[in-house]
N, C-alpha and C positions, 0 to 999 in steps of 0.2 A: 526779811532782813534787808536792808537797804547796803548798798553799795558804799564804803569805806570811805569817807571825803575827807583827805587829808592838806591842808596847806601847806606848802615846801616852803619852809622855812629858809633860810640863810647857815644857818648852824643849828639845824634839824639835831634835838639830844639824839645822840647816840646810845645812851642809857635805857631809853623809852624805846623797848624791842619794838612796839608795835609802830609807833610812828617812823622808827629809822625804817622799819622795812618796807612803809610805806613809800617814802621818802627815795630811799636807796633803787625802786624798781618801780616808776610811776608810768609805766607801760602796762602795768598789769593792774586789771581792773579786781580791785580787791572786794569781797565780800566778809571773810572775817580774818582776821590774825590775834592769836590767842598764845598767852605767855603762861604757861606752864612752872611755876615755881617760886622761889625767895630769892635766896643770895645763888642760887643756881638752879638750872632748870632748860627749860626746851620753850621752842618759838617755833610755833606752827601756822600757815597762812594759806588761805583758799580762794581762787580767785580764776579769774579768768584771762589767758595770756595766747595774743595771736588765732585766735577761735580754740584754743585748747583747755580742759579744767586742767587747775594748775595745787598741787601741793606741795605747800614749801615748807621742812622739816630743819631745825637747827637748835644748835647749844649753847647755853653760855654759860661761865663760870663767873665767881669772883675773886679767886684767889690772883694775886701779884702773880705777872707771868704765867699764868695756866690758860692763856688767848681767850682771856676774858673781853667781853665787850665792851667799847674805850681804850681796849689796850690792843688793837689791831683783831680781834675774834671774830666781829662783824663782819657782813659785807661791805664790801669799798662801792662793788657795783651790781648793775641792775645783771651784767653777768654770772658774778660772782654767786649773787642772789639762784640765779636761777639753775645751777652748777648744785644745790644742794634742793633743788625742784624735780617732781615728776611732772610730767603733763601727759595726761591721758584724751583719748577722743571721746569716750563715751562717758556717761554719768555712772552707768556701770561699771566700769572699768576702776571708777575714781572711787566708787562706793567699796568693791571688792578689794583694792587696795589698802583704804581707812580702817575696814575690817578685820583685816589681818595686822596694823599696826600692833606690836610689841613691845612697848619701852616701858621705861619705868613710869614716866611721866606725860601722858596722855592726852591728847585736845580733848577738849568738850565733846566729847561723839554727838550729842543729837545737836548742835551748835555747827560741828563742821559739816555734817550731815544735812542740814538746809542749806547751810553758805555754797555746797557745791551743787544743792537741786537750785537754786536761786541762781546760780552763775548759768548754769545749763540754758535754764530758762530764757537768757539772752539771746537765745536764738544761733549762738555762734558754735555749741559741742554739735557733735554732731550725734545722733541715736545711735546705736548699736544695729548692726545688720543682722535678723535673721536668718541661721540657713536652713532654711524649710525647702524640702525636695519636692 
């Protein structure tokens, strides 16, 4: 799976979960971000941020007023963005976390599940320490 190449736009749609999130945190080397739903639903992103695997989890609605996206719902910024992120060090860490995700509405498991062994691969997670005595 190749790394997310997005062009920053001028007036990047903010409608298009996947490009605004591109767009709104282009610090973070993205491998998938996947939009889970219709008129509402969830925005999931995996990537690689600061040598760290990175999961980014968020909502959007479309009801008038209910901080739908377009109507202020979104991230404004690449902190904002990351404020609704985990960042884990290990590929394990990121895996066991995906794992146990719970919601109604689900990324792609075997999709997020490469985007974060492909981000690792960068050489920049670090492996998990054994403690062998």
């Amino acid at each position: 799976m190749p790394v997310i190449q997005h062009v920053h736009k001028t007036e990047c749609p903010r409608y298009d979960h996947k490009d605004w999130v591109c767009h709104v945190a282009p610090d973070v080397l993205w491998f998938s971000v996947q939009d889970v739903g219709s008129y509402q639903g969830s925005v999931y992103g995996f990537g690689l941020y600061k040598g760290k695997l990175l999961i980014y989890e968020d909502s959007y609605g479309s009801c008038s007023g209910c901080g739908a996206w377009g109507e202020g719902g979104e991230p404004e910024t690449q902190e904002d963005l990351l404020k609704n992120s985990k960042e884990f060090d290990s590929l394990e860490d990121a895996l066991a976390y995906l794992a146990k995700m719970d919601r109604y509405e689900r990324p792609d498991m075997a999709e997020a599940t490469e985007a974060l062994k492909e981000a690792s691969q960068f050489g920049k997670a670090k492996p998990k320490k054994s403690r062998s005595k």
